[in-house]
FIVEXRO-600428 format. One line per 4 residues: number of its first residue (from 1); for each residue x, y negated, z negated of N, C-alpha, C, CB. Coordinates in steps of 0.05 Angstrom, whole numbers, plus 5000, padded with zeros to 4 digits. Glycine has a CB too. Layout:
residues N
NUM	X:Y:Z:X:Y:Z:X:Y:Z:X:Y:Z ~ ... .
end
This chain:
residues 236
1	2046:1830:1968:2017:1830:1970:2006:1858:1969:2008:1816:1995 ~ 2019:1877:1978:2027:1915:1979:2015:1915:1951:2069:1931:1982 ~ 2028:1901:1937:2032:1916:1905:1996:1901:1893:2074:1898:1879 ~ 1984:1880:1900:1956:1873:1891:1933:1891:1898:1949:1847:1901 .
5	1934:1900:1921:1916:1926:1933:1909:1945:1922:1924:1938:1951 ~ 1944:1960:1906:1948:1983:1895:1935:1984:1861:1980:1987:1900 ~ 1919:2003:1865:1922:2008:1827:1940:2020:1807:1904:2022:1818 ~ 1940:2001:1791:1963:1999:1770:1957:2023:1762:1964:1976:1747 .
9	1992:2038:1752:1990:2060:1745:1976:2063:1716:2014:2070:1748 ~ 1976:2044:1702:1957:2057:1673:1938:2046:1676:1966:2053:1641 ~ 1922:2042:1690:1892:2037:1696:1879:2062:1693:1886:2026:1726 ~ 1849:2062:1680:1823:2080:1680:1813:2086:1699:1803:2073:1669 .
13	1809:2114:1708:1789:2115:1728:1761:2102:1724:1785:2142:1734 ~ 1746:2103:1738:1716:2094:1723:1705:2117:1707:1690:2086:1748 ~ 1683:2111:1695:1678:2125:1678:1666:2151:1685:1665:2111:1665 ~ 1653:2145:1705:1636:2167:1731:1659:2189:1737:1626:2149:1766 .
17	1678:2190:1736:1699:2203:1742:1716:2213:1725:1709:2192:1755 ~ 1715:2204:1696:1721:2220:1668:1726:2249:1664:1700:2216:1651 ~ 1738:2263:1659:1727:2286:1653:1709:2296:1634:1741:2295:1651 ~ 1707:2274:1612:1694:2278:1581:1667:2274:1589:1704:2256:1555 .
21	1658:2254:1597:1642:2240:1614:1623:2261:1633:1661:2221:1631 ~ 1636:2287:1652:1624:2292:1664:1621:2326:1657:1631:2281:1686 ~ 1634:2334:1627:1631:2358:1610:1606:2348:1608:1650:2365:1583 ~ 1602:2323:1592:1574:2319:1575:1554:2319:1590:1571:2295:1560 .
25	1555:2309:1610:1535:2313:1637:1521:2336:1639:1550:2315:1663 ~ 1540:2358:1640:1544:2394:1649:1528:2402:1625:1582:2411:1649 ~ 1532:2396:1596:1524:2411:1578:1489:2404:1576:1542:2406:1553 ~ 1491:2371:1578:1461:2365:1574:1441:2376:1595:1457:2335:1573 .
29	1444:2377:1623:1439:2384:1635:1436:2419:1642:1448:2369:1644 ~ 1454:2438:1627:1449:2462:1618:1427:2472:1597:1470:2467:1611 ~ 1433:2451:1581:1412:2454:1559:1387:2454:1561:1413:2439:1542 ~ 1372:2434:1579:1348:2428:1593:1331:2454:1613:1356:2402:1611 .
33	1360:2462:1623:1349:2485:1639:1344:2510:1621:1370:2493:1662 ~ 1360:2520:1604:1356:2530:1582:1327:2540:1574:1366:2514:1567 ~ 1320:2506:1561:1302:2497:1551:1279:2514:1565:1304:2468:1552 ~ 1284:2503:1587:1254:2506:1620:1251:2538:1617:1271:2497:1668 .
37	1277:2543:1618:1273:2578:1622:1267:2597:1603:1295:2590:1631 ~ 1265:2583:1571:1245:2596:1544:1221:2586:1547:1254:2588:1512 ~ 1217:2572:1557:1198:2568:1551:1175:2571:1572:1202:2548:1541 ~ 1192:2578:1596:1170:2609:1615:1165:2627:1616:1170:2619:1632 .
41	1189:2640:1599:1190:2667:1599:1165:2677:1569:1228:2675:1595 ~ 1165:2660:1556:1154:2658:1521:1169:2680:1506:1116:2666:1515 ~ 1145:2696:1497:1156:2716:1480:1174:2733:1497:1135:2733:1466 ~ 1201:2736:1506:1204:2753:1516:1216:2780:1507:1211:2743:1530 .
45	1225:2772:1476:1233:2796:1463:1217:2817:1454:1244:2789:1443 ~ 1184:2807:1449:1167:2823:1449:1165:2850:1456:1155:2814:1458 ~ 1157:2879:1437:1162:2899:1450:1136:2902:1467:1171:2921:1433 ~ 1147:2928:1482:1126:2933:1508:1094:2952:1482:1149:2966:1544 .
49	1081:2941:1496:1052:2943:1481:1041:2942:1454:1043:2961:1485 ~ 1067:2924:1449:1056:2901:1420:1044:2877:1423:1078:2889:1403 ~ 1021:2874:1407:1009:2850:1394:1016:2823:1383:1002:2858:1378 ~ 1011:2808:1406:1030:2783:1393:1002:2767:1366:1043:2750:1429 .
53	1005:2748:1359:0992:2734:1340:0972:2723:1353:1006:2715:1326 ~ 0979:2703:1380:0970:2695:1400:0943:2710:1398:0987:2699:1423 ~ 0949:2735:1415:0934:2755:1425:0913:2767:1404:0954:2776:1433 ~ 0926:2769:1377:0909:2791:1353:0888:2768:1345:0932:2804:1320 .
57	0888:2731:1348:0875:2717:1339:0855:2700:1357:0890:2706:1325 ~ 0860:2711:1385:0832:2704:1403:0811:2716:1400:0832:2707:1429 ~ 0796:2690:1400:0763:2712:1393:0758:2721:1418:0730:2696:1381 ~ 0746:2749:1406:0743:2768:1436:0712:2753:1449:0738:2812:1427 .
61	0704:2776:1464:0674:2760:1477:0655:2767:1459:0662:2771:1511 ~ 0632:2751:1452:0610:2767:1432:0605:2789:1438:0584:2757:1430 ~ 0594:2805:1420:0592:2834:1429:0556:2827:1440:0601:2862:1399 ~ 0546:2840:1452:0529:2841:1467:0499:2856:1457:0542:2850:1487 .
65	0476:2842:1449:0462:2861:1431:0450:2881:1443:0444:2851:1416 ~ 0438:2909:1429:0432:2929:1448:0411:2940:1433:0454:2950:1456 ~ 0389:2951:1443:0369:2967:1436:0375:2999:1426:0353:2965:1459 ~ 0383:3013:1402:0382:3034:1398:0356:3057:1399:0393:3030:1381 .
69	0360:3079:1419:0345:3094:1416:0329:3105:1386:0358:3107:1428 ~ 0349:3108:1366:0331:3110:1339:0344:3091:1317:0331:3144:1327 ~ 0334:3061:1309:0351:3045:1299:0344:3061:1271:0347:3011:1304 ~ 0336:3080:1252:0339:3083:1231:0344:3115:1220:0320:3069:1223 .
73	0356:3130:1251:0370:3161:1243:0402:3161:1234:0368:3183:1272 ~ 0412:3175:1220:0443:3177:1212:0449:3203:1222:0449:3174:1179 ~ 0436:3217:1239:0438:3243:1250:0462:3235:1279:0401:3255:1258 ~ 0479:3257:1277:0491:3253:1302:0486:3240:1327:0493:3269:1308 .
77	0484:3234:1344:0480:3214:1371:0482:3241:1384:0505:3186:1380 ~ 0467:3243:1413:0464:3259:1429:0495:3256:1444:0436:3253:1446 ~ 0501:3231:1447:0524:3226:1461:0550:3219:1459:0521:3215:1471 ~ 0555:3243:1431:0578:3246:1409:0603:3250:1427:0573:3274:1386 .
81	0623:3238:1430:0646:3243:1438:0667:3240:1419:0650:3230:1458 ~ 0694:3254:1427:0716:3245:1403:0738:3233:1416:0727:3269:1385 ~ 0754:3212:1412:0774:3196:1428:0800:3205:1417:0770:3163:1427 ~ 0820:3210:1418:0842:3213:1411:0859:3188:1408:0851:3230:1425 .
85	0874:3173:1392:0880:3151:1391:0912:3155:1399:0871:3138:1366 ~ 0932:3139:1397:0952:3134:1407:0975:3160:1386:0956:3099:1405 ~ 0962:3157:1359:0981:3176:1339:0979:3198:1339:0980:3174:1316 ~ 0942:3211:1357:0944:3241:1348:0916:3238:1334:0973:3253:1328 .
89	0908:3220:1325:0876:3225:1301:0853:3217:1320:0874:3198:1266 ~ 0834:3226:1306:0813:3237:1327:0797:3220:1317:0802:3267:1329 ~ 0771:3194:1337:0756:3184:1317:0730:3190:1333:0763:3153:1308 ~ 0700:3190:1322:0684:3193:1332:0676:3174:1352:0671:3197:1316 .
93	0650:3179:1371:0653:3147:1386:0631:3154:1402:0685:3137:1407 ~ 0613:3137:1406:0583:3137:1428:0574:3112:1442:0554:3144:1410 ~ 0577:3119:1462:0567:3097:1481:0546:3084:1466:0557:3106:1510 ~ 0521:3099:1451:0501:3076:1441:0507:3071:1428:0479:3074:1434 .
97	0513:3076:1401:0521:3075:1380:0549:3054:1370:0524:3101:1377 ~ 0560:3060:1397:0591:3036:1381:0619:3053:1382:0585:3027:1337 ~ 0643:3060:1396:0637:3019:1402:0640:3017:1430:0665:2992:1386 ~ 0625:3002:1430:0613:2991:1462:0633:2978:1468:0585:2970:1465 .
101	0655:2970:1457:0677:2949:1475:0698:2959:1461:0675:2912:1474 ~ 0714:2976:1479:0736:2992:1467:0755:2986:1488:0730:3024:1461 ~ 0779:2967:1480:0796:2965:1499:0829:2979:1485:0794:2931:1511 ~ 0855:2971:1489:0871:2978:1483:0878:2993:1457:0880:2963:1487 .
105	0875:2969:1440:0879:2964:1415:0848:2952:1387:0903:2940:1421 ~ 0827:2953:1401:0812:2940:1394:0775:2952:1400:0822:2916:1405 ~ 0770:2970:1377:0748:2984:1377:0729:2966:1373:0748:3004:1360 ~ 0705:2953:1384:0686:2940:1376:0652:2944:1382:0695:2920:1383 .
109	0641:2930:1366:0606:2932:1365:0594:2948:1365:0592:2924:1380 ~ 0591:2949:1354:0575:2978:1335:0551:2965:1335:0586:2988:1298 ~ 0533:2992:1340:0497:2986:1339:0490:2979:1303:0473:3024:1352 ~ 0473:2952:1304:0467:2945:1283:0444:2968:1271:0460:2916:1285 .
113	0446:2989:1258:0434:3014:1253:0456:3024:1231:0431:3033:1282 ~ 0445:3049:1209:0462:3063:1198:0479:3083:1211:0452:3072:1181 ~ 0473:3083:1234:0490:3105:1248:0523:3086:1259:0467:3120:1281 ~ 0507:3069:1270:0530:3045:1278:0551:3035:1259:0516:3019:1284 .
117	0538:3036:1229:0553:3027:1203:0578:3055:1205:0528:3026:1168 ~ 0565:3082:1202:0573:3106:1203:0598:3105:1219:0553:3124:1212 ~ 0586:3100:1241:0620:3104:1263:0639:3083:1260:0617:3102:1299 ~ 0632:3048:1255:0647:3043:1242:0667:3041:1219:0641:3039:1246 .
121	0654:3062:1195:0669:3061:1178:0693:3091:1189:0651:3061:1147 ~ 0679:3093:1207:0709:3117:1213:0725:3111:1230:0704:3146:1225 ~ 0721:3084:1246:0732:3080:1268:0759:3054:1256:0705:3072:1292 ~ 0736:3035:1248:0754:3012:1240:0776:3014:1220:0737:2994:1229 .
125	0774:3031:1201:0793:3046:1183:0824:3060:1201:0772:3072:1169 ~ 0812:3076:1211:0831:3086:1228:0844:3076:1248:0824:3103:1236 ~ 0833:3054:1264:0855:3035:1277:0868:3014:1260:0842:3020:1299 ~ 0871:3010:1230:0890:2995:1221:0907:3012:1222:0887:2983:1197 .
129	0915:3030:1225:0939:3047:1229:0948:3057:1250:0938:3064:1218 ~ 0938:3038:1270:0946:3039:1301:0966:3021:1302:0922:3032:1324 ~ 0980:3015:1327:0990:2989:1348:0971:2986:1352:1007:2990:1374 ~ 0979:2941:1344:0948:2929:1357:0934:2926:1323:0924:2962:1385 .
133	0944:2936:1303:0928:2936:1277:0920:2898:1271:0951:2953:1246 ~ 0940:2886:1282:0938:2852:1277:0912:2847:1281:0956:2832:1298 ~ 0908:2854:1312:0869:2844:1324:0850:2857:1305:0857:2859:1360 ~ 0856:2889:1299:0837:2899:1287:0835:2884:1258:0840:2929:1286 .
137	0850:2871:1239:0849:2858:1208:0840:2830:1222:0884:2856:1185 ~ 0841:2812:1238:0829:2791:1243:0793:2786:1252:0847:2785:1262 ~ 0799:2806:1273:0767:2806:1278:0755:2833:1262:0759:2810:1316 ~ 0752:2854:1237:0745:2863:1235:0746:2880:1209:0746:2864:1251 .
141	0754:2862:1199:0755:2863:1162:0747:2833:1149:0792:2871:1148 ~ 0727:2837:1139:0719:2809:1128:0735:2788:1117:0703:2812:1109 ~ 0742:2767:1120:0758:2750:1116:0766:2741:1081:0747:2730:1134 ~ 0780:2737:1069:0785:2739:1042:0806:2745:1032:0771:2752:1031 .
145	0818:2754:1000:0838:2752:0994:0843:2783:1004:0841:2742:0968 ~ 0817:2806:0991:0826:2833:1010:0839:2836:1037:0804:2848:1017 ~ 0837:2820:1047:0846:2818:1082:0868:2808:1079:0829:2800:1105 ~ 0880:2787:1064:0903:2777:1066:0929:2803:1046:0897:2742:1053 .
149	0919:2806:1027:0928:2831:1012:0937:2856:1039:0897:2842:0989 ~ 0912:2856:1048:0915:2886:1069:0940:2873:1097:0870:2895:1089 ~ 0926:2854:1104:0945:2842:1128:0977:2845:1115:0936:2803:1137 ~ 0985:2838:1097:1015:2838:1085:1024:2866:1082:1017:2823:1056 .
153	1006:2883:1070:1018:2914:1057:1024:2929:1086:0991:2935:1034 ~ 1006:2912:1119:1011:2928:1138:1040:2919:1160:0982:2929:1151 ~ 1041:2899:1146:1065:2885:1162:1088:2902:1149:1071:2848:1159 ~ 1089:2918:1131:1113:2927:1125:1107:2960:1132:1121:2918:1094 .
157	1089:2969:1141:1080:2991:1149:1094:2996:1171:1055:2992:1151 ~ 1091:3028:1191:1098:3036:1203:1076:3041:1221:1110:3049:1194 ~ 1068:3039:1254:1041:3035:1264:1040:3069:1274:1037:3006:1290 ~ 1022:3083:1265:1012:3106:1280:1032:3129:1256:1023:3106:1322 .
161	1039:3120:1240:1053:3148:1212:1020:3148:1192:1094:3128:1180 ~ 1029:3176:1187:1012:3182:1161:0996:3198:1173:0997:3159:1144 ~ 1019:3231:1181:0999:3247:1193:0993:3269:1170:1010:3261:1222 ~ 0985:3264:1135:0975:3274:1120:0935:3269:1122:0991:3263:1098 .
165	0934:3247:1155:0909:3238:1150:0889:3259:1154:0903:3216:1167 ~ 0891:3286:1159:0869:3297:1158:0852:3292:1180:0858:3290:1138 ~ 0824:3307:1183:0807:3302:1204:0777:3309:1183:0815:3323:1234 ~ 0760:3280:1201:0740:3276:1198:0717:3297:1202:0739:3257:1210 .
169	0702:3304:1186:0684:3327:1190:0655:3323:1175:0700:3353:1178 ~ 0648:3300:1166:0624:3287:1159:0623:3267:1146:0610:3298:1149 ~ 0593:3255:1136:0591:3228:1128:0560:3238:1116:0593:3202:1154 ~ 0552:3214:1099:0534:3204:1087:0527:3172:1077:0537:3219:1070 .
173	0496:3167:1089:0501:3131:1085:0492:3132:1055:0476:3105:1108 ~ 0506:3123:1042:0514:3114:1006:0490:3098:1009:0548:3093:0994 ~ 0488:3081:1021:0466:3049:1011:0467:3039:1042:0485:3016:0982 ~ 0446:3028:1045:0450:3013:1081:0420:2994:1070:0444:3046:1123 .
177	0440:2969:1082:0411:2947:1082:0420:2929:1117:0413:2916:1042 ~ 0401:2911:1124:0420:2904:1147:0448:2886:1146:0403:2891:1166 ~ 0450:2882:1126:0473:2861:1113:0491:2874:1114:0472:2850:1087 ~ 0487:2897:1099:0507:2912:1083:0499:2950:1084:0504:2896:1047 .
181	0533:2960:1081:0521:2993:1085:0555:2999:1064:0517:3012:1134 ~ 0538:3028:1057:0568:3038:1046:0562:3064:1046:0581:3027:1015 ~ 0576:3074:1065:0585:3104:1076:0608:3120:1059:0597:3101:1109 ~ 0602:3146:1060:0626:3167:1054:0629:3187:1070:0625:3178:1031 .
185	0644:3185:1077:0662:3204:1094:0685:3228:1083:0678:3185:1110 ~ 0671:3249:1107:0686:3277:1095:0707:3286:1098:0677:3297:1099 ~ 0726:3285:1091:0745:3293:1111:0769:3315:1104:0756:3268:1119 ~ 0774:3330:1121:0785:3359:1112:0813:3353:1115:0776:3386:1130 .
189	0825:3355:1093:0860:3354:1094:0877:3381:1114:0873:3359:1056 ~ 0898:3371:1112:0923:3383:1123:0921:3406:1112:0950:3370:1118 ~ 0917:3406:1090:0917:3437:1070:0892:3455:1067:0923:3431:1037 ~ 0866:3444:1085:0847:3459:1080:0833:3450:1065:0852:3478:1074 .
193	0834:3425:1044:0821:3412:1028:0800:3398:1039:0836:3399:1016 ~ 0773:3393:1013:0766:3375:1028:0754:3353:1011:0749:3385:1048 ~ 0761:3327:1013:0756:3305:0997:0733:3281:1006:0783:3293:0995 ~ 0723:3263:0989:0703:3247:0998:0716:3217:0993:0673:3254:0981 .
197	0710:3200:1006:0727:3171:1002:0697:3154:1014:0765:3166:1026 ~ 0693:3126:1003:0677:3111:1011:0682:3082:1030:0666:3109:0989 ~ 0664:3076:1041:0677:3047:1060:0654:3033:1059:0688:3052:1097 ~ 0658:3009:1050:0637:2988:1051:0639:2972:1074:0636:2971:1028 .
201	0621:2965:1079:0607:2951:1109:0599:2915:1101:0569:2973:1120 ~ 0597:2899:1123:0581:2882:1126:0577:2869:1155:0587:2866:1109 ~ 0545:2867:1157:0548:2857:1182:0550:2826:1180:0525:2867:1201 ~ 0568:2824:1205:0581:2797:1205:0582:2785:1235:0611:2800:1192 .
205	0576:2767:1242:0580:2749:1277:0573:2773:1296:0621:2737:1288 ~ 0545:2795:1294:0544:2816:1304:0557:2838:1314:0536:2812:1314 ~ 0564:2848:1288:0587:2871:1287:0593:2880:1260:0615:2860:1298 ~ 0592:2908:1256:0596:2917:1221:0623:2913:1226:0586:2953:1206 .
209	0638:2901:1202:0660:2903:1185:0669:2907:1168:0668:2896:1184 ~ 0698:2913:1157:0697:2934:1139:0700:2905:1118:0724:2965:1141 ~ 0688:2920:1085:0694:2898:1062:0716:2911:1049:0668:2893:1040 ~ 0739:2900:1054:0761:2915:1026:0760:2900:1008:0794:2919:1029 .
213	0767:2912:0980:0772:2909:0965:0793:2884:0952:0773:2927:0965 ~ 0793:2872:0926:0806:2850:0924:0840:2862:0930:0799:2836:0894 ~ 0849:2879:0922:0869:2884:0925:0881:2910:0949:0873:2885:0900 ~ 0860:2900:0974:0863:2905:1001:0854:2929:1012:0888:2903:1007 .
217	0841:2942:0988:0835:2970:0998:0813:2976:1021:0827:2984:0974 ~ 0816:2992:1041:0794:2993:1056:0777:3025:1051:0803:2987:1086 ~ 0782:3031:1028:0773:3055:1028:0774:3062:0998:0787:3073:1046 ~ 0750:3075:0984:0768:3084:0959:0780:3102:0946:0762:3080:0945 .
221	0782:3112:0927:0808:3132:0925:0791:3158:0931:0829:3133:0891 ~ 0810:3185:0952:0790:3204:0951:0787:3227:0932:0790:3212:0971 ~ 0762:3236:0940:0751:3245:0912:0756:3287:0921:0705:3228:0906 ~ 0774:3296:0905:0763:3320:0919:0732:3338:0913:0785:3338:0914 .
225	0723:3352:0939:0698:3357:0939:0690:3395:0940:0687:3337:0965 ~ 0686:3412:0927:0674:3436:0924:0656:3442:0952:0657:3434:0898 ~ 0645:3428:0953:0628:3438:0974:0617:3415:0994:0605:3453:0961 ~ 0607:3420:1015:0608:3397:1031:0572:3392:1032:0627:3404:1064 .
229	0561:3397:1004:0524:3395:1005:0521:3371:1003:0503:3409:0981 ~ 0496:3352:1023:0496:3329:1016:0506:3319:1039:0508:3324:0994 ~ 0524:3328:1048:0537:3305:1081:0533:3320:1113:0584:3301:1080 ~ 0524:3297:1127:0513:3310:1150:0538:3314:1161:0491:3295:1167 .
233	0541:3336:1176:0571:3346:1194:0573:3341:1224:0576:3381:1192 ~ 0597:3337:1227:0592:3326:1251:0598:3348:1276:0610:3300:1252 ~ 0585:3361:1288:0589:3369:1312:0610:3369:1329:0576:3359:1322 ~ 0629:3398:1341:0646:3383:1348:0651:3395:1384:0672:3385:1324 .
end
């Protein structure tokens, strides 16, 4: 009766007690946690003070409208400052004038005025060649095939190279309507040179942005210049 009690030696354990059985357990149950823990952490490969997609494609807050002291001078601003950006290039910048919402990576709102067009075409230009250039081509190059052209040629770019850029040393408004403005800007090379290049404008969701060109240009080719008659200089 000893021997009915006992389990037969080639009998199965139950299945709960498998070893195969309780690998698969282990793995599915690893995997899940896995799972939990990408998907808290998110981007975590991300480098430190890069631009995710996320980030470059939230719309920021409206920019906020403002009364300019002279909405139709192109003369310097009383309250001319110069910002140094992350690479070393210097861009103009005035509390009235624009840009009124300047955070990391992301120069914005410019006084609807030709002076406002003015600092944007020196400002917005020059942060596509920052860290952070993603936000600046989303909110601030008119949307189109130029933008998609420009967005691609910068993904293979290098963010903050291209210290042949010279420094800014005047402007002139080409054409300004409130729609639309197209500025040239002076700017003195590495070598002492000094060339003229143009930037077209449009105002858009209250804010000038830049219009490039079909095949992405935000600027056009520069022109070298003899003398600097004709462009107001900027103060420094």
């Amino acid at each position: 009766m000893f021997g009915n009690s006992r389990r037969r030696s080639g009998e199965d354990p139950p299945f709960w007690r498998q070893q195969a059985w309780i690998l698969s357990v282990a793995f599915i149950v690893g995997s899940v946690l896995l799972a939990a823990a990408i998907g808290v952490t998110g981007r975590g490969g991300a480098s430190p003070g890069s631009t995710t997609e996320d980030e470059a494609t939230t719309p920021p807050v409206p920019c906020a409208s403002g009364v300019p002291a002279s909405p139709t001078s192109t003369l310097p601003p009383d309250d001319l400052t110069w910002r140094v950006l992350e690479s070393g290039k210097r861009i103009p910048v005035s509390a009235s004038s624009g840009p009124r919402d300047a955070d990391a990576h992301l120069l914005r709102c410019f006084a609807h005025t030709p002076l406002g067009a003015v600092l944007a075409a020196h400002v917005v230009p020059t942060q596509l060649g920052e860290r952070g250039w993603q936000a600046t081509v989303h909110h601030q190059v008119m949307a189109g095939t130029g933008r998609d052209v420009l967005a691609g040629r910068l993904g293979f770019a290098t963010p903050g190279t291209g210290g042949g850029h010279g420094s800014y040393v005047g402007y002139t408004v080409v054409a300004y309507s409130p729609e639309a403005a197209r500025v040239r800007l002076l700017v003195r090379t590495t070598a002492g040179q000094h060339v003229a290049t143009d930037v077209d404008l449009r105002w858009d969701a209250g804010d000038w942005k830049i219009q490039p060109s079909r095949v992405g240009e935000v600027r056009t080719p520069s022109e070298t210049v003899l003398a600097n008659a004709g462009f107001t200089m900027w103060t420094k």
